[in-house]
PyMOL Python script that loads the backbone (N, CA, C, O; Angstrom):
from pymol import cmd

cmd.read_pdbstr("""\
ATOM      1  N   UNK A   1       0.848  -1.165   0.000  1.00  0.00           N
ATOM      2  CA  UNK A   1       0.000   0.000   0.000  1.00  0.00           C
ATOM      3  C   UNK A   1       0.900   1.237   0.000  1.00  0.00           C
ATOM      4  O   UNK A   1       2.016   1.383   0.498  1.00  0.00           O
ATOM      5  N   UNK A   2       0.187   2.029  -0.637  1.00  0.00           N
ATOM      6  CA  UNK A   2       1.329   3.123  -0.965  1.00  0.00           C
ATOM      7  C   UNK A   2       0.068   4.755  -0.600  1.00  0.00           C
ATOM      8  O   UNK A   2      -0.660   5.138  -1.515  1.00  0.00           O
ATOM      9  N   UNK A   3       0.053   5.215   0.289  1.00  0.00           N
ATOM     10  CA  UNK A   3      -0.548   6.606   1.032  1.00  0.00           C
ATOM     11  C   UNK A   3       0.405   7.720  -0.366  1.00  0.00           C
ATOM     12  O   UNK A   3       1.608   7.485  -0.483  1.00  0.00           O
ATOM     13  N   UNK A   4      -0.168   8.735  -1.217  1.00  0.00           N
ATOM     14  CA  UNK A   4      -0.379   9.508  -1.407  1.00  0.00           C
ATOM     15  C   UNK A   4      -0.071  11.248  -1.128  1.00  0.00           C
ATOM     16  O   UNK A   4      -0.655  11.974  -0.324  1.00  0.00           O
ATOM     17  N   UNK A   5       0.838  11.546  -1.908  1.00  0.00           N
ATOM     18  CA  UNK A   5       1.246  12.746  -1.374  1.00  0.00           C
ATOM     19  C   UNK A   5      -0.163  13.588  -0.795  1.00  0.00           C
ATOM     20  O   UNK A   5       0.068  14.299   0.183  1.00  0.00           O
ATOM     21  N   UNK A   6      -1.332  13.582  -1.205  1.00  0.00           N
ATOM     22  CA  UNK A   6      -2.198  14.585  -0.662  1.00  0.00           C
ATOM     23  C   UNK A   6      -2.709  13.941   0.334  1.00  0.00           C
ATOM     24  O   UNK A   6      -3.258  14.747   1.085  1.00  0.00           O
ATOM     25  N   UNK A   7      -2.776  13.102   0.626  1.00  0.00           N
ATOM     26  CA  UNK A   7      -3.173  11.942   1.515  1.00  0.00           C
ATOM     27  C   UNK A   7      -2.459  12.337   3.119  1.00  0.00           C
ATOM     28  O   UNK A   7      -2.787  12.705   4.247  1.00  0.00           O
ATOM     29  N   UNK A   8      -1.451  12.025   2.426  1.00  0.00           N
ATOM     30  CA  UNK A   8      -0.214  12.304   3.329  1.00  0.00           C
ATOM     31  C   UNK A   8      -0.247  14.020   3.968  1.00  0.00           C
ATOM     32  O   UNK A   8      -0.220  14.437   5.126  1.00  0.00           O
ATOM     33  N   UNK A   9      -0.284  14.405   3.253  1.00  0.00           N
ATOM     34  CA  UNK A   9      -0.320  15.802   3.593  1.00  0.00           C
ATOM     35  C   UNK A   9      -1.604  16.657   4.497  1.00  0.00           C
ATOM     36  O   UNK A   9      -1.618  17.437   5.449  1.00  0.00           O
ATOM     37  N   UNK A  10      -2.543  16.074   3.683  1.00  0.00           N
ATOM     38  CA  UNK A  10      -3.954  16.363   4.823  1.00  0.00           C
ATOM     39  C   UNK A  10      -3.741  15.722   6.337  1.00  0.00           C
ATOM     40  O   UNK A  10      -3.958  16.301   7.402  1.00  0.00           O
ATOM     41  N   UNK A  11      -3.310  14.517   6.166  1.00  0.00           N
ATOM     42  CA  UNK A  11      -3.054  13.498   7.388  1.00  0.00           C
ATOM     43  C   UNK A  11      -2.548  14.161   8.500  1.00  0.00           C
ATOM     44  O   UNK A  11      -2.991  14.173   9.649  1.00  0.00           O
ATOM     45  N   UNK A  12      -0.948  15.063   7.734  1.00  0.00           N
ATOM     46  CA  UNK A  12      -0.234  15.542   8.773  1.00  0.00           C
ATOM     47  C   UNK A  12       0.529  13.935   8.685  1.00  0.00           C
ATOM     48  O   UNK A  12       0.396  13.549   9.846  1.00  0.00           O
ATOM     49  N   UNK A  13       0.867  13.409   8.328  1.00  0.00           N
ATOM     50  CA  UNK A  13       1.696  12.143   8.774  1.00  0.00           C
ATOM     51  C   UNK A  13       3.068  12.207   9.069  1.00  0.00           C
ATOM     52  O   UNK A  13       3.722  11.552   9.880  1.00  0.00           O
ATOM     53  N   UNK A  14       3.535  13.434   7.993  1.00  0.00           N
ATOM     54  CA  UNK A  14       5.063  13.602   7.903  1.00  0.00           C
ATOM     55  C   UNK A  14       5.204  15.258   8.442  1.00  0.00           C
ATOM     56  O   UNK A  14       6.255  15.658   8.943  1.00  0.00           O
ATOM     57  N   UNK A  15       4.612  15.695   8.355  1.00  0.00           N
ATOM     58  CA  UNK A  15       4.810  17.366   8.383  1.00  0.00           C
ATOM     59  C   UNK A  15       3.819  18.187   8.803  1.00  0.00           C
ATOM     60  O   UNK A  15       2.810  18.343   8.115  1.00  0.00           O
ATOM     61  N   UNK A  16       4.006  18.848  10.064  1.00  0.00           N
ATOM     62  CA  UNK A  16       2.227  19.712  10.151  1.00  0.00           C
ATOM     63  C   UNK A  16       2.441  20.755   8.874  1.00  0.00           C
ATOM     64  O   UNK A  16       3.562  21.076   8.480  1.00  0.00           O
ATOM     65  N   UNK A  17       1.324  21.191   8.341  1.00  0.00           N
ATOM     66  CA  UNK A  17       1.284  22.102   7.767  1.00  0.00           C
ATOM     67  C   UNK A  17       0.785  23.436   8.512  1.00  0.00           C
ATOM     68  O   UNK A  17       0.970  24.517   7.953  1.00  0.00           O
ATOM     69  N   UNK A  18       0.221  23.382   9.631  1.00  0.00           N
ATOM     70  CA  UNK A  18      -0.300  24.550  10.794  1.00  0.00           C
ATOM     71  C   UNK A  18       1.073  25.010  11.077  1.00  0.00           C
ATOM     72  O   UNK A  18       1.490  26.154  10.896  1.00  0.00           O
ATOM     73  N   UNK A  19       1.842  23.834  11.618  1.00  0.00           N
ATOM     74  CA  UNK A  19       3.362  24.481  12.570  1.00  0.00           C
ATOM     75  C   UNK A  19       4.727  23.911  12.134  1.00  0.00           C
ATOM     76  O   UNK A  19       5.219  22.783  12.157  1.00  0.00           O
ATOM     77  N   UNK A  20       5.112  25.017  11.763  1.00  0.00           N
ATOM     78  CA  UNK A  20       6.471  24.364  10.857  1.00  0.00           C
ATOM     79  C   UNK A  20       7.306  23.586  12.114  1.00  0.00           C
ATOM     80  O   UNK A  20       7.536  23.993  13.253  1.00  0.00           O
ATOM     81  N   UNK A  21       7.687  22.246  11.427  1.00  0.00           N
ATOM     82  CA  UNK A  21       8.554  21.037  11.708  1.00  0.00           C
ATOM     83  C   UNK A  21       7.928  19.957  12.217  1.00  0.00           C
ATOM     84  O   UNK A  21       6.880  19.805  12.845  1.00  0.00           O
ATOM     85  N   UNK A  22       8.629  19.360  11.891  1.00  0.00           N
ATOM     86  CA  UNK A  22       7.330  17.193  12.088  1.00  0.00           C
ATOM     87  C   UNK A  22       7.269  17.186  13.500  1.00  0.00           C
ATOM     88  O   UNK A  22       7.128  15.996  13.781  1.00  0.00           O
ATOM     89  N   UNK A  23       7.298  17.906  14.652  1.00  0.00           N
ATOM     90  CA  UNK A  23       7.303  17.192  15.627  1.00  0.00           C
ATOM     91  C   UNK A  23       5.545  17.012  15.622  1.00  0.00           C
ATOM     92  O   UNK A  23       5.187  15.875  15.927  1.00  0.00           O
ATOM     93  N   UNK A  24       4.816  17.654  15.420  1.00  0.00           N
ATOM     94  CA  UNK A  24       3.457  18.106  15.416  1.00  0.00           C
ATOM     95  C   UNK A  24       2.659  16.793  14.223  1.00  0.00           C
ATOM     96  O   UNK A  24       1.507  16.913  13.807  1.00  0.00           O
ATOM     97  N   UNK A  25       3.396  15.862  13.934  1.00  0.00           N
ATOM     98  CA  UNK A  25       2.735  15.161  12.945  1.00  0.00           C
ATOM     99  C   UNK A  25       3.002  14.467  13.705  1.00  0.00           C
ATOM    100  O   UNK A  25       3.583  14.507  14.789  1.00  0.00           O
ATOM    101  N   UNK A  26       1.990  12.897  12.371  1.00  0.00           N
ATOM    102  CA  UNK A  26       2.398  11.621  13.574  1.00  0.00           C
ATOM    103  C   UNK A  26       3.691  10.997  13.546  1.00  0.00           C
ATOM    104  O   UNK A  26       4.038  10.256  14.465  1.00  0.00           O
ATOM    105  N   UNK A  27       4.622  11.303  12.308  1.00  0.00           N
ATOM    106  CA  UNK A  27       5.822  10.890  12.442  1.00  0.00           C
ATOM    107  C   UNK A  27       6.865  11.690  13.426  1.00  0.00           C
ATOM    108  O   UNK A  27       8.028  11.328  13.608  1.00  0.00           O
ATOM    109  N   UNK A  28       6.258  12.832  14.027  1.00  0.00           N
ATOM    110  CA  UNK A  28       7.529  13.064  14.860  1.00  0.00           C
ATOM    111  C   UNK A  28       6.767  13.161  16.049  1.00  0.00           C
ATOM    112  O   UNK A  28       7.339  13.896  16.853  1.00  0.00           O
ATOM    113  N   UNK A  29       5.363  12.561  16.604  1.00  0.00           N
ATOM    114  CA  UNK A  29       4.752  12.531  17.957  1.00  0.00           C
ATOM    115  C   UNK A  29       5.332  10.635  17.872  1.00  0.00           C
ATOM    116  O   UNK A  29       5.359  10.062  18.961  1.00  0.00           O
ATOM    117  N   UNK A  30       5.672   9.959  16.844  1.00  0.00           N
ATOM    118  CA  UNK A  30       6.076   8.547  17.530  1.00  0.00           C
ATOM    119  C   UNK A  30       7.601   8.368  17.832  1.00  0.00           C
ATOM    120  O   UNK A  30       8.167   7.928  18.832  1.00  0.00           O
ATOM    121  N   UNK A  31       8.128   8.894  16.535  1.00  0.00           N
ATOM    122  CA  UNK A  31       9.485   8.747  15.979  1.00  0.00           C
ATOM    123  C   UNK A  31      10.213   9.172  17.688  1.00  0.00           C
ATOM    124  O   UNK A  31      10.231  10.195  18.373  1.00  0.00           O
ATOM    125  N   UNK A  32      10.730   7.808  17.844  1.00  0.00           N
ATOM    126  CA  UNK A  32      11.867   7.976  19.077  1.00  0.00           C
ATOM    127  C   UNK A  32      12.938   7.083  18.913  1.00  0.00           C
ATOM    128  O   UNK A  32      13.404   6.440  19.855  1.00  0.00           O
ATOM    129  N   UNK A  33      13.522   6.986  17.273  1.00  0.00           N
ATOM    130  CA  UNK A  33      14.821   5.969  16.756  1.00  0.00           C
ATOM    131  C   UNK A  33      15.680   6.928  17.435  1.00  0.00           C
ATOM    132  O   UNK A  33      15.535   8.095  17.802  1.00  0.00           O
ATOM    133  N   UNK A  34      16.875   5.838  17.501  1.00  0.00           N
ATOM    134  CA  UNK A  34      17.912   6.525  17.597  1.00  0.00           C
ATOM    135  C   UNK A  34      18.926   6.725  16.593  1.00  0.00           C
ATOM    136  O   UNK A  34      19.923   7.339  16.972  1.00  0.00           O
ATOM    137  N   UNK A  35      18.880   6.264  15.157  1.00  0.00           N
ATOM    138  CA  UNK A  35      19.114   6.260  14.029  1.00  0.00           C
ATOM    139  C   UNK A  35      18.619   7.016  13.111  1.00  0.00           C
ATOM    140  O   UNK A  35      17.469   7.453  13.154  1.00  0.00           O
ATOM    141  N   UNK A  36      19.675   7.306  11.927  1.00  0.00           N
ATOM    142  CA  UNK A  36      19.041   8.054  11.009  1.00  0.00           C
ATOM    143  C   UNK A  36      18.295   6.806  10.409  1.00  0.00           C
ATOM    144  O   UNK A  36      17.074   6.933  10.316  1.00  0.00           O
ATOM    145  N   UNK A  37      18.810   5.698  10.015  1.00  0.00           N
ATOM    146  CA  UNK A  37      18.399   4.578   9.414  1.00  0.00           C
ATOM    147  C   UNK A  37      16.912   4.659  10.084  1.00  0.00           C
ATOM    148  O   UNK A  37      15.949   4.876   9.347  1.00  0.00           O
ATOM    149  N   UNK A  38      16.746   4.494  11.402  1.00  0.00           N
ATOM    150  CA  UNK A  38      15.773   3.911  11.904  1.00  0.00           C
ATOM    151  C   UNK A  38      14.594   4.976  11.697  1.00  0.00           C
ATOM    152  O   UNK A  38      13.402   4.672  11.734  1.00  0.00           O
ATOM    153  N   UNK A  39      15.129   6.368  11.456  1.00  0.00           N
ATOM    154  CA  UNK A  39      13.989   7.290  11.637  1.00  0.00           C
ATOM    155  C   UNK A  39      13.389   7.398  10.073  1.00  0.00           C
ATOM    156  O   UNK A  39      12.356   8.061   9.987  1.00  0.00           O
ATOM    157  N   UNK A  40      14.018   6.710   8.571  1.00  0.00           N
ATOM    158  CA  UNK A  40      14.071   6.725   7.619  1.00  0.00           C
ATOM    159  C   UNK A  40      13.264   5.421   7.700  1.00  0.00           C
ATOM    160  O   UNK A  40      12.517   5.488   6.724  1.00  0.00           O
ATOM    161  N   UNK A  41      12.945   3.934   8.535  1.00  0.00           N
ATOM    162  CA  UNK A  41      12.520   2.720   8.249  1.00  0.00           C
ATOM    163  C   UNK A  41      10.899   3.549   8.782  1.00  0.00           C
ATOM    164  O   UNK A  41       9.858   3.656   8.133  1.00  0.00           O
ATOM    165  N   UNK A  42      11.210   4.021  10.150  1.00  0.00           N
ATOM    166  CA  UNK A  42      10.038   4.822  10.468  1.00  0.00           C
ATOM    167  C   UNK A  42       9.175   5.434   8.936  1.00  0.00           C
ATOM    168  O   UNK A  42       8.297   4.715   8.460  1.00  0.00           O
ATOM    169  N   UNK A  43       9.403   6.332   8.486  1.00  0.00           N
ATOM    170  CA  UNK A  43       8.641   7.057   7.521  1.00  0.00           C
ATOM    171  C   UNK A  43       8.308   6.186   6.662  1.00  0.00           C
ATOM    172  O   UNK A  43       7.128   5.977   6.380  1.00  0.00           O
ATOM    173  N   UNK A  44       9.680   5.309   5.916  1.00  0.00           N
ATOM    174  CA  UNK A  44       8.967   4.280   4.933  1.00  0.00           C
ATOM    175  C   UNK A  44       7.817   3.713   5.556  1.00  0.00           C
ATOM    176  O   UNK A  44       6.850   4.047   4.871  1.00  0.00           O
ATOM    177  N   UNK A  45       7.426   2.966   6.596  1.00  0.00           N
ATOM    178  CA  UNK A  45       6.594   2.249   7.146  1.00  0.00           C
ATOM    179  C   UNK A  45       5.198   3.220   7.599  1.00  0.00           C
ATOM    180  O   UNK A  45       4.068   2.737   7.539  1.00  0.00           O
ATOM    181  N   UNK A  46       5.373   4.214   7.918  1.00  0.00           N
ATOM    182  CA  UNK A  46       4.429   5.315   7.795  1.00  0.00           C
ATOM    183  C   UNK A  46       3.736   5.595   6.276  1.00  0.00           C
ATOM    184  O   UNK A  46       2.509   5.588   6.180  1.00  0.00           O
ATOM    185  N   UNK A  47       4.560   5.832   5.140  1.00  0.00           N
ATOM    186  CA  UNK A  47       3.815   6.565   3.869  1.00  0.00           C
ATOM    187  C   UNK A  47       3.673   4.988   2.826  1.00  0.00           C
ATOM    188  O   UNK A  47       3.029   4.974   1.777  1.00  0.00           O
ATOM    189  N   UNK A  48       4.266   3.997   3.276  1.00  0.00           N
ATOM    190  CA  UNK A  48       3.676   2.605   2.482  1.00  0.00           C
ATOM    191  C   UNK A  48       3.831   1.461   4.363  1.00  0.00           C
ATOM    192  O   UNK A  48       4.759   1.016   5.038  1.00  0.00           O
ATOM    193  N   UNK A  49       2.443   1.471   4.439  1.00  0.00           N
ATOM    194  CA  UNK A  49       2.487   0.417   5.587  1.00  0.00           C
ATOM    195  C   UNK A  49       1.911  -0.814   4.860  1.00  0.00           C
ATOM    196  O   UNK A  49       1.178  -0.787   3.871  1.00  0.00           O
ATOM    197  N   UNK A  50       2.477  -2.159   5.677  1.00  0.00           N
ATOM    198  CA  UNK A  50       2.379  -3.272   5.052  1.00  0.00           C
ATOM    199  C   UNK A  50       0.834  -3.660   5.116  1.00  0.00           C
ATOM    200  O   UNK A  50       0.347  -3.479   6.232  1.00  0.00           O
ATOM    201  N   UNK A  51       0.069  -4.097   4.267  1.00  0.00           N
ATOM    202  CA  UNK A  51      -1.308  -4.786   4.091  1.00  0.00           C
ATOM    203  C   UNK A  51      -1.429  -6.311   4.179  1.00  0.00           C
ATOM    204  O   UNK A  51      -2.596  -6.699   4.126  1.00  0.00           O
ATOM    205  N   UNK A  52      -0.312  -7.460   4.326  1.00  0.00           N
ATOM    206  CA  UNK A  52      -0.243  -8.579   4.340  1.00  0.00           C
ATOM    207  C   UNK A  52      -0.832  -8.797   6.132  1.00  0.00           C
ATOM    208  O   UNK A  52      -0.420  -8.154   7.097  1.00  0.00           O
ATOM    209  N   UNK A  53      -1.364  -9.350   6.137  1.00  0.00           N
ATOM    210  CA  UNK A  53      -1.898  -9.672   7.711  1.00  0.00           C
ATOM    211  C   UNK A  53      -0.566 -10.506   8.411  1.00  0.00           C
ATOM    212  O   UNK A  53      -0.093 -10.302   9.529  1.00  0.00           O
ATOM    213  N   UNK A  54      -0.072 -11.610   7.291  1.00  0.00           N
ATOM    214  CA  UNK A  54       1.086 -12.226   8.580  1.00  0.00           C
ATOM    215  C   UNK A  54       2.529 -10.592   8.424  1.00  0.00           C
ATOM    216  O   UNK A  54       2.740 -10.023   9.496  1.00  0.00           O
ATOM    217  N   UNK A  55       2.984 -10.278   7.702  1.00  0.00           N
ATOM    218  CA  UNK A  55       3.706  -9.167   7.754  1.00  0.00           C
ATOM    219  C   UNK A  55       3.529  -8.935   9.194  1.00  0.00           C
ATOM    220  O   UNK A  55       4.202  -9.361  10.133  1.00  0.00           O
ATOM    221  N   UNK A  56       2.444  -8.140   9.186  1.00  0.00           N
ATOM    222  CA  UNK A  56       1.569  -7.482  10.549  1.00  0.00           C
ATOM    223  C   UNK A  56       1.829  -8.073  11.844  1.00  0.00           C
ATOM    224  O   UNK A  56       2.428  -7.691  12.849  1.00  0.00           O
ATOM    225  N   UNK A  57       1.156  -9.191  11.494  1.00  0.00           N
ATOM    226  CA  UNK A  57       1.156 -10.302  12.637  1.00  0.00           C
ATOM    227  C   UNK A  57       2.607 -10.506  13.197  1.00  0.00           C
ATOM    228  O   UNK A  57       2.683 -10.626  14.419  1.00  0.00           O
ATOM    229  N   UNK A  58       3.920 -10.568  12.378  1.00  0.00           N
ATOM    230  CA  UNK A  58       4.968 -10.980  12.145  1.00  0.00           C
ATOM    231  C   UNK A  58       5.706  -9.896  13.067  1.00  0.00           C
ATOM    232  O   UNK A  58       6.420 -10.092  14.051  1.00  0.00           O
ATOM    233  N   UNK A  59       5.356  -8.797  12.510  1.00  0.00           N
ATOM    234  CA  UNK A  59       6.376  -7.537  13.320  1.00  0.00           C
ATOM    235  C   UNK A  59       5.434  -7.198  14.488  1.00  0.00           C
ATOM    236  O   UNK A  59       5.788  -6.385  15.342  1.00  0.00           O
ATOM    237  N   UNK A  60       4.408  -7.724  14.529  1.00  0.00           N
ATOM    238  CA  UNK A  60       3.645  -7.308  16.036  1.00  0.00           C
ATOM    239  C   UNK A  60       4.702  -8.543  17.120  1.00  0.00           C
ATOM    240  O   UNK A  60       5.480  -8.397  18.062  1.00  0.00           O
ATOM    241  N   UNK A  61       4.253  -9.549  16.452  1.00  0.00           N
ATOM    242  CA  UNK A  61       5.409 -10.567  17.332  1.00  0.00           C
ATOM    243  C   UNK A  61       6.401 -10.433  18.016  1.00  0.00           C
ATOM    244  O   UNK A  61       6.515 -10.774  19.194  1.00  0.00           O
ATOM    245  N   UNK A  62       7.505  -9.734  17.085  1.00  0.00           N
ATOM    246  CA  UNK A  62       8.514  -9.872  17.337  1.00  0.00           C
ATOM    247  C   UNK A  62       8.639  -8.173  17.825  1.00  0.00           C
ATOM    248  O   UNK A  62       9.794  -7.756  17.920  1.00  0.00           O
ATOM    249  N   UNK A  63       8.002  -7.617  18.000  1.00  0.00           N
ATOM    250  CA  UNK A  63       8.074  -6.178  18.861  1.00  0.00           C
ATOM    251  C   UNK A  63       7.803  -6.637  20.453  1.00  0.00           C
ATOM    252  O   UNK A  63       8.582  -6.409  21.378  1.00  0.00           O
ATOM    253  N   UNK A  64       6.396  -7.404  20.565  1.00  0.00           N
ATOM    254  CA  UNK A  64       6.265  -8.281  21.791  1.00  0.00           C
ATOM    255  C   UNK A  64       7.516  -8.858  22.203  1.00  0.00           C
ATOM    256  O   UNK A  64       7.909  -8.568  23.333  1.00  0.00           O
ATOM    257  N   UNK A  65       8.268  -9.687  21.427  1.00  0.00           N
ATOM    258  CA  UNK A  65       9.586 -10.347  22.177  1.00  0.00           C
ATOM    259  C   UNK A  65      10.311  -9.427  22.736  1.00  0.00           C
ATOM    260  O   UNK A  65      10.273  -9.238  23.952  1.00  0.00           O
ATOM    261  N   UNK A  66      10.995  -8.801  22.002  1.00  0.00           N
ATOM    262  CA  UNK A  66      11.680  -7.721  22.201  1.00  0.00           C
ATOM    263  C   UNK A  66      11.652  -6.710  23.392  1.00  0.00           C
ATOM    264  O   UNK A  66      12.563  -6.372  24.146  1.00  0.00           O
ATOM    265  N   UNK A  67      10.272  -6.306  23.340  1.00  0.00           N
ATOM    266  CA  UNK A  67       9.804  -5.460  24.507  1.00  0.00           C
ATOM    267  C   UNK A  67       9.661  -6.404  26.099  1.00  0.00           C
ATOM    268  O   UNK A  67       9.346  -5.826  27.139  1.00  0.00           O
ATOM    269  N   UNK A  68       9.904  -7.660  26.050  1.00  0.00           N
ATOM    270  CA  UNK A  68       9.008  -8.577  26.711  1.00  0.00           C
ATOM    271  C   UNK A  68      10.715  -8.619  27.949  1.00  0.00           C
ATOM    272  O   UNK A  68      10.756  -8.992  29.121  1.00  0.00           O
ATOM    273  N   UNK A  69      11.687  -8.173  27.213  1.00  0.00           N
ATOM    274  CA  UNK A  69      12.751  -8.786  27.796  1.00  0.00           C
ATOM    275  C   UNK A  69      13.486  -7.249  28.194  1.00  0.00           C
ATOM    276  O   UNK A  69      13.439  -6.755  27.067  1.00  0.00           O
ATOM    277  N   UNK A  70      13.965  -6.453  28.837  1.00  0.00           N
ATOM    278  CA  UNK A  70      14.515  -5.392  28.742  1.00  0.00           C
ATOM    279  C   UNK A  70      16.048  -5.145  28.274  1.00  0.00           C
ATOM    280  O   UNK A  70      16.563  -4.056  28.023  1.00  0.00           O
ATOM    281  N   UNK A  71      16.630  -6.393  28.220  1.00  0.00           N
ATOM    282  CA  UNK A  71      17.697  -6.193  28.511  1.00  0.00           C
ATOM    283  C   UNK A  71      18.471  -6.648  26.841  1.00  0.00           C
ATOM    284  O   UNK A  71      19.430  -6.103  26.295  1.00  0.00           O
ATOM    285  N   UNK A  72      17.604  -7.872  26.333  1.00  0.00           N
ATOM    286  CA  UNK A  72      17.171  -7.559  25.124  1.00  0.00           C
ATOM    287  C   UNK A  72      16.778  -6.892  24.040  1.00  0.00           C
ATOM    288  O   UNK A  72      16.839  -7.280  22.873  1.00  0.00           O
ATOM    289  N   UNK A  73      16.207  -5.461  24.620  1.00  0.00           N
ATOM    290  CA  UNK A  73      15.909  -4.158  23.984  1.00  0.00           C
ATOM    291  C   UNK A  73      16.581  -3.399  23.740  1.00  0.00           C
ATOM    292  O   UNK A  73      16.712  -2.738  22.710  1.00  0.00           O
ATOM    293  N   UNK A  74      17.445  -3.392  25.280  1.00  0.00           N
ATOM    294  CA  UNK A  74      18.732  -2.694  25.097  1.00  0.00           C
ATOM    295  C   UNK A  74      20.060  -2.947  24.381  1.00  0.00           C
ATOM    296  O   UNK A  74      20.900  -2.171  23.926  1.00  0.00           O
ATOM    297  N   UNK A  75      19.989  -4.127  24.421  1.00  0.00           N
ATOM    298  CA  UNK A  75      21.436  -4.878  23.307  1.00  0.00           C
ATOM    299  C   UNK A  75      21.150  -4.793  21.977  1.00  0.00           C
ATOM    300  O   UNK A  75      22.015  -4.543  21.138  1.00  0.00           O
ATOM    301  N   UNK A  76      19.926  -4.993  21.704  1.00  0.00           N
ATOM    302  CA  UNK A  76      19.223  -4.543  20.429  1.00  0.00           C
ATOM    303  C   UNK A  76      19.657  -3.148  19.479  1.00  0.00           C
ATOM    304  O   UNK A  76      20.209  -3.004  18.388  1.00  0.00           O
ATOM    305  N   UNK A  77      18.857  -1.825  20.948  1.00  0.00           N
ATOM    306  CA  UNK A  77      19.723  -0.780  20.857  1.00  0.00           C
ATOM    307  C   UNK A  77      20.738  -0.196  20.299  1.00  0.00           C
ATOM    308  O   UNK A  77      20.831   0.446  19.253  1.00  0.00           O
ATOM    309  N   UNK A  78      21.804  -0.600  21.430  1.00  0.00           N
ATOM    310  CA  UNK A  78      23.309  -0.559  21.451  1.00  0.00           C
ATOM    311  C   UNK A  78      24.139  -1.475  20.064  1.00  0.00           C
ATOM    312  O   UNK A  78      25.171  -0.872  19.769  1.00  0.00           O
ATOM    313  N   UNK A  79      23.996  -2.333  19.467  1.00  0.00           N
ATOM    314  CA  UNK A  79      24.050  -2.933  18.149  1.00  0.00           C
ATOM    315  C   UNK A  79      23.675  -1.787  17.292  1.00  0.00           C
ATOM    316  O   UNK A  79      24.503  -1.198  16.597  1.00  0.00           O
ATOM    317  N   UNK A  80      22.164  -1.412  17.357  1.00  0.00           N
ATOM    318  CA  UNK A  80      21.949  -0.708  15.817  1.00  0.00           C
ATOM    319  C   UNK A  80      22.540   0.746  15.697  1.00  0.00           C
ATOM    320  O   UNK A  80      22.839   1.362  14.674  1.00  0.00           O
ATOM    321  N   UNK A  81      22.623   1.115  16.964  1.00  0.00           N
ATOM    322  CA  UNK A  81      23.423   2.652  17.191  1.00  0.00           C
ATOM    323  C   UNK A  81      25.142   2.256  16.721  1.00  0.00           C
ATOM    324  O   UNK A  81      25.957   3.136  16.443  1.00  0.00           O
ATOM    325  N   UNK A  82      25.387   1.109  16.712  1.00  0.00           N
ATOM    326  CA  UNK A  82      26.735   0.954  16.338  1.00  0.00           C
ATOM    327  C   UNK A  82      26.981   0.830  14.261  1.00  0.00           C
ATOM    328  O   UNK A  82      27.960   1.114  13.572  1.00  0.00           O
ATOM    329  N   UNK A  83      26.150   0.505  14.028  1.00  0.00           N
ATOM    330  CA  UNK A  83      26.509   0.155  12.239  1.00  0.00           C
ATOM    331  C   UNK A  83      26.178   1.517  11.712  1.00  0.00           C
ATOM    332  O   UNK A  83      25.432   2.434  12.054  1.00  0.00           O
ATOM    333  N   UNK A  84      27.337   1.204  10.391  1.00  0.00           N
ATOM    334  CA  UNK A  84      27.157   2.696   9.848  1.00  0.00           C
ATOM    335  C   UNK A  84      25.851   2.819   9.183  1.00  0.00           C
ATOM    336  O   UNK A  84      24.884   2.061   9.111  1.00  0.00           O
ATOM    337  N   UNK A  85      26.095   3.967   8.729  1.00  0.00           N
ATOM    338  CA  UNK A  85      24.510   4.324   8.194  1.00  0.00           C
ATOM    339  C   UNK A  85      25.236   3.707   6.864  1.00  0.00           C
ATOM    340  O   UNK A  85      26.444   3.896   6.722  1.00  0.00           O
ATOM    341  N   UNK A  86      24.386   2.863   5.751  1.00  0.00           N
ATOM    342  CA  UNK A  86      24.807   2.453   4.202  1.00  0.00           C
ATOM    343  C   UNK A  86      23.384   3.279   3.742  1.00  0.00           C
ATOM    344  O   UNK A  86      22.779   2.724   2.825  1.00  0.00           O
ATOM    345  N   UNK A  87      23.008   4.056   4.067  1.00  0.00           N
ATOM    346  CA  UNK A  87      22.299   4.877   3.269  1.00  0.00           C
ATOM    347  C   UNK A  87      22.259   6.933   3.574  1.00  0.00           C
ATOM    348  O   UNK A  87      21.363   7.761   3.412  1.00  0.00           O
ATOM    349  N   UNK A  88      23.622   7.040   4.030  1.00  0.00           N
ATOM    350  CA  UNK A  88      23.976   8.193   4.642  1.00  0.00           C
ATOM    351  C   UNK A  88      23.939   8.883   2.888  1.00  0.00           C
ATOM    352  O   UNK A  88      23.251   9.889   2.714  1.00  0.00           O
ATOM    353  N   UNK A  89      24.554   8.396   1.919  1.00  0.00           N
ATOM    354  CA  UNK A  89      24.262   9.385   0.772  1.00  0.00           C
ATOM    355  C   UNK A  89      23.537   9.507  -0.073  1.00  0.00           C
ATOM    356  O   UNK A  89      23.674  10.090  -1.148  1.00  0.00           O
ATOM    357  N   UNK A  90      22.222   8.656   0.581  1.00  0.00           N
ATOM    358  CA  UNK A  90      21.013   8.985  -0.318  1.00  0.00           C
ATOM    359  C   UNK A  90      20.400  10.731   0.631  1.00  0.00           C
ATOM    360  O   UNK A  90      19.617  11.526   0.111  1.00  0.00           O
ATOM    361  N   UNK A  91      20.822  10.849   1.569  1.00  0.00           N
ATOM    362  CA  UNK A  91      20.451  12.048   2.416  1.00  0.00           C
ATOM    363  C   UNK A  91      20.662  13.641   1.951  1.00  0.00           C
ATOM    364  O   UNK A  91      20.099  14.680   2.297  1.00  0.00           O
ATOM    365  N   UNK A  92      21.816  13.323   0.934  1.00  0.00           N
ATOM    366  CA  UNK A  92      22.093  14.846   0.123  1.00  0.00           C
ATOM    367  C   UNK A  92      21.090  15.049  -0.608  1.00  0.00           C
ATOM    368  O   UNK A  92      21.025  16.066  -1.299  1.00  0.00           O
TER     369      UNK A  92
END
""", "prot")
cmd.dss("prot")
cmd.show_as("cartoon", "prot")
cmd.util.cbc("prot")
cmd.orient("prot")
């Protein structure tokens, strides 16, 4: 599924249009990556979210694991804050 620049834009999903900068949308009232990567998987998953039910089912799962363990969350963390960004020069 693929959301629509006007779509998108009425939504507020990525950008208020009332108050300049995303914190005021829903991508910057969730967005708490600590990555550029991660704040970039964020939006993809915001402006095309998956429609397959196991997809869904799949990353609901494994957010449950994850969250289920703390210490697990945190090693999780600390790993993805460590790899470089391989998409730092699509950003120019």
């Amino acid at each position: 599924m693929y959301i629509d620049t006007t779509t998108c834009k009425e939504l507020e999903l990525i950008e208020c249009t009332s108050k300049p900068g995303n914190q005021y949308s829903l991508f910057g009232a969730i967005n708490q990556t600590c990555t550029a990567m991660g704040s970039r998987a964020l939006r993809l998953n915001i402006l095309q979210p998956p429609t397959d039910l196991a997809t869904i089912h799949g990353r609901l799962d494994a957010i449950d694991r994850i969250l289920s363990c703390e210490s697990v969350f945190f090693g999780i963390q600390s790993e993805l804050k460590s790899l470089p960004d391989t998409d730092s020069d699509l950003e120019t």
